[in-house]
C-alpha positions as CSV (number, residue, x, y, z in Angstrom):
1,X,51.7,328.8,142.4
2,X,54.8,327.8,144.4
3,X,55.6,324.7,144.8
4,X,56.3,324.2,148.1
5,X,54.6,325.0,151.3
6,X,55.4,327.9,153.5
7,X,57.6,327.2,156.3
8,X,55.0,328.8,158.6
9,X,52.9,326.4,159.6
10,X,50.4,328.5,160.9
11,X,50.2,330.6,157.2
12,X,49.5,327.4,155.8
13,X,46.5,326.5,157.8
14,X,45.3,329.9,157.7
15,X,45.4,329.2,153.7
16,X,43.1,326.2,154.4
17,X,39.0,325.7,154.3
18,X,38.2,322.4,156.1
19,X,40.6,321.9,158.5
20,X,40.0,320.0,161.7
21,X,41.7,321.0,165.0
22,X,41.0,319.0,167.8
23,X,41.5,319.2,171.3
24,X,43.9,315.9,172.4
25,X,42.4,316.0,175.9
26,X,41.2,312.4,175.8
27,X,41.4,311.5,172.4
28,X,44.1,308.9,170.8
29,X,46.2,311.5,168.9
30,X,47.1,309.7,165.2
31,X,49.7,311.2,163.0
32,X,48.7,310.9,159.5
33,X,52.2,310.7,157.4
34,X,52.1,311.6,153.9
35,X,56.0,310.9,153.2
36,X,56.3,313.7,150.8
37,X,55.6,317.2,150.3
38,X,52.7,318.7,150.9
39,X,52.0,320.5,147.7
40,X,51.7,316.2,146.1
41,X,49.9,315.1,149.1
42,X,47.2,317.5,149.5
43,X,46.3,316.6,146.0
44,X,45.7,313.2,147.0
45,X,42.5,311.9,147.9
46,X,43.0,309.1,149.8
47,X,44.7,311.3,152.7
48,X,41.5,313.3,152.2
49,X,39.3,310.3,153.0
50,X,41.2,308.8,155.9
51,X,41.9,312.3,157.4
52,X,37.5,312.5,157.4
53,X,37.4,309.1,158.6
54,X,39.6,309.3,161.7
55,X,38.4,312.7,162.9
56,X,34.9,311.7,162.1
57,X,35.4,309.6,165.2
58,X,35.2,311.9,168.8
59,X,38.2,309.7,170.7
60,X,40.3,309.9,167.8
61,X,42.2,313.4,167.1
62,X,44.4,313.0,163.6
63,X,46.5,315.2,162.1
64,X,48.3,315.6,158.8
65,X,52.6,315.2,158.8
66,X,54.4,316.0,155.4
67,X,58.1,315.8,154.4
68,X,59.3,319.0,152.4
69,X,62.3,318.9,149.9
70,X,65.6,319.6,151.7
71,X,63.8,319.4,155.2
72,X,66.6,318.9,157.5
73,X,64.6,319.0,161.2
74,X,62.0,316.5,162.2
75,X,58.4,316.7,160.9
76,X,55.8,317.7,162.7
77,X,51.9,317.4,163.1
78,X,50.4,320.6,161.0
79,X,47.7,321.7,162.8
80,X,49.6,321.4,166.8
81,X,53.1,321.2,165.6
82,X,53.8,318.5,168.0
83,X,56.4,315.5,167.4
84,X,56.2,312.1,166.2
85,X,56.8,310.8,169.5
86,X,54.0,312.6,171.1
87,X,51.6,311.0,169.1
88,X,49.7,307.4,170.0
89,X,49.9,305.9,166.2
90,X,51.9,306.7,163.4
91,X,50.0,306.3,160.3
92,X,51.6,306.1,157.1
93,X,49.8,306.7,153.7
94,X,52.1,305.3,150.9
95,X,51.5,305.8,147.4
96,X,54.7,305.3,145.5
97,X,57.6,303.3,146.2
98,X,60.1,305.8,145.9
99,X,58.8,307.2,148.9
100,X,60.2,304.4,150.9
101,X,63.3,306.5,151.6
102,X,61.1,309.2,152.8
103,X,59.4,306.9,155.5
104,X,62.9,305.7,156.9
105,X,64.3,309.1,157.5
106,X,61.1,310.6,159.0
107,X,61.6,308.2,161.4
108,X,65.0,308.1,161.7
109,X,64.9,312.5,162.0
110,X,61.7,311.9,164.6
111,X,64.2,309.6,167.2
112,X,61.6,306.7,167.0
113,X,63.6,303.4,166.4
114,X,63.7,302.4,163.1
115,X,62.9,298.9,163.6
116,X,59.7,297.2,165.5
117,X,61.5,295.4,167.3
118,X,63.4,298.2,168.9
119,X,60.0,299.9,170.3
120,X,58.5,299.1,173.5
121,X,54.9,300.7,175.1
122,X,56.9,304.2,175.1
123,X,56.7,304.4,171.5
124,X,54.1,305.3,169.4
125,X,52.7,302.5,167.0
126,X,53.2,302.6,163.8
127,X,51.3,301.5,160.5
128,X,51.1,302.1,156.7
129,X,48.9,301.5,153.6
130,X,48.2,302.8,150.5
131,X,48.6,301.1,147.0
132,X,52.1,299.8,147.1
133,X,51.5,298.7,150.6
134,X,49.0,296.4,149.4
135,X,51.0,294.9,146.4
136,X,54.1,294.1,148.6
137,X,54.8,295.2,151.7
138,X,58.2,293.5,152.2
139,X,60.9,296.0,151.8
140,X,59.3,298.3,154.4
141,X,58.0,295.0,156.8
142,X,60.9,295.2,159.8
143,X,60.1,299.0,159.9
144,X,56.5,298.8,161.2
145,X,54.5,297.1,163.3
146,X,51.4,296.5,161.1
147,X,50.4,296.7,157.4
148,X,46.7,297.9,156.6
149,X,46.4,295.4,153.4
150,X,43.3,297.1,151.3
151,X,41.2,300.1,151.0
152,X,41.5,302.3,154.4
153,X,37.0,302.2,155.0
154,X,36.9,298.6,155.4
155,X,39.9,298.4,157.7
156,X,39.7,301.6,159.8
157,X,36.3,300.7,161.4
158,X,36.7,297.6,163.0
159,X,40.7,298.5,163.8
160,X,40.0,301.9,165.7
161,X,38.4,300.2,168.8
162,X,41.2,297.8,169.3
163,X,43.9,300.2,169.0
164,X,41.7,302.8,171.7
165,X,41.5,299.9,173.7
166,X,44.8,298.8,174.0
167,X,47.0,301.2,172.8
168,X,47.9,301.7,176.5
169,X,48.5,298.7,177.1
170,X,51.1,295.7,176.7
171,X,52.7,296.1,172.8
172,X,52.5,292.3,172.4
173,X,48.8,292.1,173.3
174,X,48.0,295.0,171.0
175,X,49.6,293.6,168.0
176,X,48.3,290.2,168.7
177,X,44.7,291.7,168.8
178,X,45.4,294.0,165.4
179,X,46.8,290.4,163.6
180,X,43.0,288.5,164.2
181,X,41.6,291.6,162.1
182,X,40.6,291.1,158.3
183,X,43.5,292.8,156.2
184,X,45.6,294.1,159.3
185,X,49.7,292.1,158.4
186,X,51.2,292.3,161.6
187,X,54.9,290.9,160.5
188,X,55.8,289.6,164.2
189,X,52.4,287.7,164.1
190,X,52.5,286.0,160.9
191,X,51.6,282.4,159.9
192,X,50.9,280.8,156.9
193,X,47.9,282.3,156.1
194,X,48.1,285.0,153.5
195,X,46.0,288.0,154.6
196,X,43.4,289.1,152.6
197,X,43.1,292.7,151.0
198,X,40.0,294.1,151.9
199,X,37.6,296.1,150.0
200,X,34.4,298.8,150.2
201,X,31.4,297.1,148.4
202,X,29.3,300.4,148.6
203,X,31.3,303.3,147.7
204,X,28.4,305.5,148.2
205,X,29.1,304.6,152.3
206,X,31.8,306.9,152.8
207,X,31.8,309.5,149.9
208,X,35.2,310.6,149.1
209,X,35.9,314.6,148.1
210,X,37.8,317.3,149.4
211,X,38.0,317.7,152.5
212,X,40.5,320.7,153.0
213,X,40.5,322.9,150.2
214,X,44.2,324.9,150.2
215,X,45.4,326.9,147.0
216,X,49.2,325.5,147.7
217,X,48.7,322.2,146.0
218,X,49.1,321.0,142.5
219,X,45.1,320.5,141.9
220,X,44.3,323.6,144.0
221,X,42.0,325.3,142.4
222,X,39.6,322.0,142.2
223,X,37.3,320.4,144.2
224,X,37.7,317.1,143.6
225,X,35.7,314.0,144.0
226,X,36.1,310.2,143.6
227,X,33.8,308.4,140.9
228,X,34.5,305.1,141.2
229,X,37.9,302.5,142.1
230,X,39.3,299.9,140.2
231,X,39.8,299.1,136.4
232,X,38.1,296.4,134.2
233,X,40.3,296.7,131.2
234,X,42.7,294.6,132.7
235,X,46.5,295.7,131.4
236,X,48.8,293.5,132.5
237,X,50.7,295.5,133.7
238,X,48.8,297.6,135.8
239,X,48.5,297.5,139.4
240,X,45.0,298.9,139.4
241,X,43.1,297.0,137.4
242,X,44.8,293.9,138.7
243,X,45.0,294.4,142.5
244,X,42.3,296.8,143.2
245,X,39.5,295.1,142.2
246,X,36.4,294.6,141.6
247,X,35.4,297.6,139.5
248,X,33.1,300.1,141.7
249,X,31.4,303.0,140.7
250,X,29.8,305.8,142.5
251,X,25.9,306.4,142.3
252,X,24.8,309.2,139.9
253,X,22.9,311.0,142.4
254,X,25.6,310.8,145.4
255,X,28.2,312.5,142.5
256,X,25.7,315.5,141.7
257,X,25.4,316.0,145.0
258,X,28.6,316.0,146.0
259,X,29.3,318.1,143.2
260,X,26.8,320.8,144.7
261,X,28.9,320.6,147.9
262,X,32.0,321.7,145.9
263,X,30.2,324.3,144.7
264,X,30.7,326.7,147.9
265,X,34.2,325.9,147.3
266,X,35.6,326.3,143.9
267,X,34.6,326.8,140.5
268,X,35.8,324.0,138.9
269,X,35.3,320.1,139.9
270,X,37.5,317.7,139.4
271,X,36.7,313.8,138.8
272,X,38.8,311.6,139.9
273,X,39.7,307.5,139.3
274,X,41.5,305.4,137.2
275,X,38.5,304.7,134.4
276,X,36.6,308.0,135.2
277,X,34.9,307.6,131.8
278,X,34.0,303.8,132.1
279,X,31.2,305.2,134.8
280,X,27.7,303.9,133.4
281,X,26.1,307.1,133.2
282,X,29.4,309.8,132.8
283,X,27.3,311.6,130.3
284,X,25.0,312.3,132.6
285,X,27.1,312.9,135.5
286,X,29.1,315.1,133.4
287,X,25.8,317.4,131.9
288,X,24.6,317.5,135.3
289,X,27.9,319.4,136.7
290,X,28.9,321.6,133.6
291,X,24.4,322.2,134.1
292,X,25.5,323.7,137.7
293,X,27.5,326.3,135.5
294,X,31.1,324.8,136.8
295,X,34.4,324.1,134.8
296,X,34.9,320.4,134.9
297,X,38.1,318.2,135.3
298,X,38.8,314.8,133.9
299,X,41.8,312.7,135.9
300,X,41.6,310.4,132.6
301,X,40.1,309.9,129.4
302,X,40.1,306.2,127.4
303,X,40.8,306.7,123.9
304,X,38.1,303.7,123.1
305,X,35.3,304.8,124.0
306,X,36.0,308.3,124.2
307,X,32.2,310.0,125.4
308,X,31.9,313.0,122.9
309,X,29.9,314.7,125.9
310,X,33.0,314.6,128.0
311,X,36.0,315.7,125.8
312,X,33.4,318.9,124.6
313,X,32.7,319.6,128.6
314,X,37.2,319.5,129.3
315,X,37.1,321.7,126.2
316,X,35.3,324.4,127.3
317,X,38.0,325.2,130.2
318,X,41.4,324.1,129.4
319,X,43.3,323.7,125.7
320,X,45.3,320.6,126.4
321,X,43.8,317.1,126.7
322,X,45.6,313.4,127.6
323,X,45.8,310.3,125.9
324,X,47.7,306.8,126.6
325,X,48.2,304.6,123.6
326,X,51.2,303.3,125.8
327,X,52.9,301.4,122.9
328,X,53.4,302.0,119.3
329,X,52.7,298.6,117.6
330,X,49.4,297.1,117.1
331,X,51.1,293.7,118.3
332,X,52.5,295.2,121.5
333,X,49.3,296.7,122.6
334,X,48.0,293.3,122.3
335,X,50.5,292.1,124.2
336,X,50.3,294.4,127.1
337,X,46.1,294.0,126.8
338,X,45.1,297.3,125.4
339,X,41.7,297.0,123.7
340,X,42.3,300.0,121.2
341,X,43.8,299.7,117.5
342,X,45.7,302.5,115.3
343,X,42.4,303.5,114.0
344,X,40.9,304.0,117.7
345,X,44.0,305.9,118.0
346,X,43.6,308.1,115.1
347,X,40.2,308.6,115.6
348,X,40.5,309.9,119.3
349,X,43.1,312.4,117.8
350,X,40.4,313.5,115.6
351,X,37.7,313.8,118.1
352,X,40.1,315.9,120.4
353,X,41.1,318.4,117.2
354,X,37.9,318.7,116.3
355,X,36.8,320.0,120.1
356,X,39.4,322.8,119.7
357,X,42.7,321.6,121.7
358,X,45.9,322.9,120.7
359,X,48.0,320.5,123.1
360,X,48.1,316.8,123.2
361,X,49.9,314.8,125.5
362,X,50.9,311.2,124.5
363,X,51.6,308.6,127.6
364,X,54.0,305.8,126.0
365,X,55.6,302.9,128.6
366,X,59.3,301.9,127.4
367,X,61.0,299.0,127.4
368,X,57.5,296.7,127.3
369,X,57.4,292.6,127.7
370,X,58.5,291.5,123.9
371,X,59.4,294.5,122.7
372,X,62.1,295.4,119.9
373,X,63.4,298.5,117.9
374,X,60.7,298.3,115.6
375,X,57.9,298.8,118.2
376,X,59.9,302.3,118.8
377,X,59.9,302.6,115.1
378,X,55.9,302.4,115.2
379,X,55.7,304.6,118.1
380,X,56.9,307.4,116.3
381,X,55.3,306.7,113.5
382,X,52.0,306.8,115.2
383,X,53.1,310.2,117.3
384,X,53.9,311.3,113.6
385,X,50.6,310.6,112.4
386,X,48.7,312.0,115.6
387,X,50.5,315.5,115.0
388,X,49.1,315.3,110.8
389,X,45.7,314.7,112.5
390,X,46.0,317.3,114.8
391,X,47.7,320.0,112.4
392,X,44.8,319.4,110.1
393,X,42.0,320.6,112.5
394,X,44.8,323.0,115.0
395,X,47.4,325.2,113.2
396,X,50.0,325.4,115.4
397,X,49.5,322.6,118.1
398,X,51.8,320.7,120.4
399,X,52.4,317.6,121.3
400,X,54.1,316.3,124.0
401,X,54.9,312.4,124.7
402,X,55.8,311.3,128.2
403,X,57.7,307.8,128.3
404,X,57.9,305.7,131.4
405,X,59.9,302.7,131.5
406,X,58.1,299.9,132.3
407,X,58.3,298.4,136.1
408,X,57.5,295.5,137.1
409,X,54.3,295.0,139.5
410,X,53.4,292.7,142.4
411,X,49.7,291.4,141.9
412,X,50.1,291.4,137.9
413,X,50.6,288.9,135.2
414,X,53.8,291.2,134.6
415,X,55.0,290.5,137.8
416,X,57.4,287.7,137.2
417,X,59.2,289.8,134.4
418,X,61.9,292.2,134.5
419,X,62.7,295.6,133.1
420,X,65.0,295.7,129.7
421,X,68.4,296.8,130.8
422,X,69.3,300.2,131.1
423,X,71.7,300.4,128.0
424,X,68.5,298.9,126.2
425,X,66.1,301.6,127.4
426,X,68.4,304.3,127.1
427,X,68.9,302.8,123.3
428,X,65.5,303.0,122.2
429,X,64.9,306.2,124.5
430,X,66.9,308.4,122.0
431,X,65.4,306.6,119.1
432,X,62.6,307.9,119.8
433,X,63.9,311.6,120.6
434,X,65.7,311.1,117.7
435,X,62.7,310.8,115.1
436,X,60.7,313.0,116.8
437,X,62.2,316.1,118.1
438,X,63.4,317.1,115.3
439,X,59.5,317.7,114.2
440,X,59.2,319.7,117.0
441,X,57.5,316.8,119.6
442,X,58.8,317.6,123.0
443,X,59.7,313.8,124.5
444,X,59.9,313.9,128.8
445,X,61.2,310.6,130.4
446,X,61.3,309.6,133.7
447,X,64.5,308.7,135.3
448,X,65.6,305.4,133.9
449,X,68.1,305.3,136.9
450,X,65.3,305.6,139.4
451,X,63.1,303.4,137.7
452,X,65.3,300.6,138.2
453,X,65.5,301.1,142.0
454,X,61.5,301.5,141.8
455,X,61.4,297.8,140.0
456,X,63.7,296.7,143.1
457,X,61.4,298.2,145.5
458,X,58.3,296.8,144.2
459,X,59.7,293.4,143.3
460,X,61.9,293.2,146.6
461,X,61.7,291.2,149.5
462,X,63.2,291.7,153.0
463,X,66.5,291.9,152.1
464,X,65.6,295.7,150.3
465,X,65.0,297.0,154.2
466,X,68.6,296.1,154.5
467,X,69.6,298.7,151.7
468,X,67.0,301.2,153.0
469,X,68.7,301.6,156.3
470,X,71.8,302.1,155.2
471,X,71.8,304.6,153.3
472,X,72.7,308.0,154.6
473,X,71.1,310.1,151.7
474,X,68.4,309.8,149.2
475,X,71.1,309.2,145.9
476,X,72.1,307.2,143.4
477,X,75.3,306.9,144.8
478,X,73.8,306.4,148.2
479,X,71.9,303.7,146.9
480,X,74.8,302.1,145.2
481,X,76.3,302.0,147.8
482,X,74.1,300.9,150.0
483,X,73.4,297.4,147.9
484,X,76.8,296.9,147.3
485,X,77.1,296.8,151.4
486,X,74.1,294.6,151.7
487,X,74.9,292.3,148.8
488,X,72.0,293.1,147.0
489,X,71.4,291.1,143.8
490,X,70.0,293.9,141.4
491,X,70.0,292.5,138.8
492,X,67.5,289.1,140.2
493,X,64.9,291.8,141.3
494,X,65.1,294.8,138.1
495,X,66.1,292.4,135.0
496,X,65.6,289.1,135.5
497,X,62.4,287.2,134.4
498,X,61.3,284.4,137.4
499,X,60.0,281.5,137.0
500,X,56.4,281.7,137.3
501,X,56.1,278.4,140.0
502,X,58.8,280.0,142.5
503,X,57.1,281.0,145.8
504,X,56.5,285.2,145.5
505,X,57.9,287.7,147.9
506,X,55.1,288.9,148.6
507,X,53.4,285.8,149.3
508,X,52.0,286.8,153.0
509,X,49.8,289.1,151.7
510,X,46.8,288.2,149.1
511,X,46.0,291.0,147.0
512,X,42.6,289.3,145.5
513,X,44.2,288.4,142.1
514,X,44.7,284.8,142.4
515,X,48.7,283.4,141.4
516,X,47.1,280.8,138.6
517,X,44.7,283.5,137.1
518,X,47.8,285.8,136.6
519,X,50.0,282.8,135.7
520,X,47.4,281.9,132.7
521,X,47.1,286.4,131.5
522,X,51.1,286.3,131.1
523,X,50.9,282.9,129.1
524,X,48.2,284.6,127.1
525,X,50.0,288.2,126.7
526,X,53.5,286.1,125.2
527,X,51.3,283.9,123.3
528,X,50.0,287.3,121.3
529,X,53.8,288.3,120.9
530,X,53.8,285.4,118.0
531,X,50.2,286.6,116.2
């Protein structure tokens, strides 16, 4: 499957079931702006679901805008091919920071001014959300005229009439208008008052699945469907389970029929969410599909509780299954909030040999709150002792450990801490390589180089959007460059560990996890460092 689209628009759609094509006569045309490839976006849901929700209205016509690898010309919309500029809004769906750079040179290639302040009514609007948006929307805030703060179904609704209604208008009226709405950060319009992040209560009020089915995409040979949002484990380091909640699950019934849906499409259905397994009745939901006589997906699986009705349904259609023990020591998993031991560990291993699997991925975070060399030590110790569990059940099976460094996130009681230096990560990074390797465990790492810009992005306040719009190219050196120019202290928003009274960056925007609660999990989480 290649991994990247045609550069024939037209061969693209014709790959497509579900697309809408509107006619713009009439309508407010919105560009939807995924600011990366296609192949990645299509795989993600949440341009699914606002894609639905936009055209499900009949004055609103939206199409879908991508960013390819090494795209030189402008973007355009898929389905007309017109440009940005033609379009009424400009609606950006952002998922990871280090698609910030994306988002200033599809604006910069589409001749739109970079800045808000530098658009009049000629221009079209434009807006972001998505996850990162929500946590901190500062780097990005002098770029756009309004943040959607919170989940896209209980913004959208009430924000489509006042944009239809005055998007021809006066600019200054508009944004006024968009600032009095619930979760709508309009940076020009700002007081004191930290907007709220807003949230579905009923998932089952706008079901959430495929909506275009295309086989050039990473997960394109699934139809996949949202289970539930959120995560009650609570690490304290995740964004998820500490921004997005409360926990919300989908209703049994509304699943298996979705699930029926997706049965004229594909063969296989994917589940999707954070805690897929943490639904109240996944054995159920899970017999009911594989029942249907479909292959059946699993975006993640806890290692405690691990349903034996779910790994033997992933066994029957692939050989390799995921796990995340993220740290290696039972005190740093206490730390970081995991509610798993060795033995839970150990066990899982056991459960996932015993279903058959050959491969086994391990998901490790690096350079952790409190951690030292002997945490790495326990990490491959406890990879060691996976692969004797494994090799006892599966001659010949593979495991594979993925290490990310660990970034600091707004919205978590990690968020006042900074990453271990770079010579400290790359340190305990070929420690583990080191004793593992050799014993034939692949280790993958992410970019410790890129992480650290990632920590600066999602710790960073206005003075980032400085650093963003200078740089001429998406590199290292770029970006080196770039701060150096600007001034940029680094270090202060990567490394260094704030004091947990100083006033946030992020402080105009209130992601639902109140500053005190946070302020007493991070006490908590460095108290366990001493037990």
């Amino acid at each position: 499957m290649a991994r990247t689209r045609d550069s024939n628009p037209k061969h693209v759609l014709s790959r497509e079931t579900g697309t809408i094509v509107k006619d713009w006569g009439g309508r407010m045309p919105v560009a939807l702006v995924y600011p990366n490839t296609y192949f990645l976006g299509m795989s993600n849901l949440g341009i699914h679901a606002i894609y639905k929700l936009l055209n499900g209205h009949s004055d609103v016509v939206c199409e879908r805008v991508f960013r390819e690898k090494g795209q030189r010309n402008a973007p355009s919309g898929l389905e007309s091919g017109r440009p940005l500029s033609d379009y009424a809004v400009i609606a950006f769906s952002v998922t990871y920071e280090l698609d910030y750079f994306n988002v200033v040179s599809i604006l910069r290639a589409s001749g739109i001014p970079l800045y808000a302040s530098e658009r009049d009514e000629t221009h079209p609007l434009v807006i972001a959300g998505g996850a990162c948006i929500t946590a901190n929307p500062m780097p990005l805030s002098p770029f756009f005229d309004c943040f959607c703060i919170g989940e896209a179904e209980a913004i959208l609704p009430p924000m489509l009439p006042v944009l239809s209604e005055g998007i021809r208008g006066s600019r200054a009226d508009l944004l006024k208008s968009l600032s009095s709405l619930p979760g709508v950060y309009v940076p020009q319009e700002h007081t004191d008052t930290p907007v709220a992040r807003q949230w579905l209560a009923n998932l089952d009020d706008f079901p959430v699945a495929s909506t275009i089915l295309t086989p050039d995409t990473e997960l394109g040979n699934l139809y996949l469907i949202e289970v539930e949002r959120g995560c009650g484990w609570g690490c304290n380091f995740c964004l998820v389970s500490n921004a997005f909640r409360p926990v919300r699950y989908r209703s049994l019934d509304g699943l298996l029929t979705q699930a029926e849906t997706g049965l004229q499409y594909r063969k296989r259905i994917g589940l999707v969410g954070p805690a897929v397994t943490d639904h109240p009745h996944i054995d159920e939901l899970v017999s009911g599909i594989r029942g249907m006589g479909v292959q059946l997906s699993v975006s993640s699986l806890r290692i405690k509780p691990l349903s034996d009705t779910v790994l033997s349904a992933v066994a029957h259609d692939t050989r390799t299954v995921a796990l995340a023990p993220e740290a290696g020591s039972e005190r740093l998993r206490r730390v970081i909030g995991k509610g798993f031991t060795e033995d839970d560990v150990l066990e899982a291993v056991g459960k996932v040999a015993g279903q058959g699997f050959r491969q086994l991925k391990l998901y490790f975070m690096l350079g952790l709150p409190t951690e030292t060399d002997d945490d790495i030590e326990e990490a491959v110790r406890l990879t060691l002792k996976c692969k004797s569990t494994l090799d006892r059940q599966q001659k010949g099976s593979r495991i594979t450990l993925t290490v990310s460094p660990f970034v600091p996130k707004a919205g978590t009681p990690f968020q006042w801490l900074g990453m271990a230096p770079l010579d400290v990560l790359q340190s305990r990074l070929f420690r583990l390589k080191q004793g593992l390797e050799s014993k034939g465990i692949r280790v993958k790492a992410e970019s410790l180089a890129w992480s650290q810009v990632q920590a600066i992005l999602a710790r960073g306040d206005l003075k980032v959007s400085e650093v963003l719009a200078g740089m001429e190219a998406v590199t290292l050196s770029q970006w080196r460059r770039a701060t150096l120019e600007t001034h940029l202290d680094t270090e202060f928003f990567a490394h260094e560990q704030w004091n947990a009274s100083r006033e946030l960056p992020w402080a105009p925007v209130d992601s639902g996890s109140r500053t005190e609660n946070l302020r007493r999990e991070l006490e908590r989480a460095l108290a366990r460092t001493r037990s």
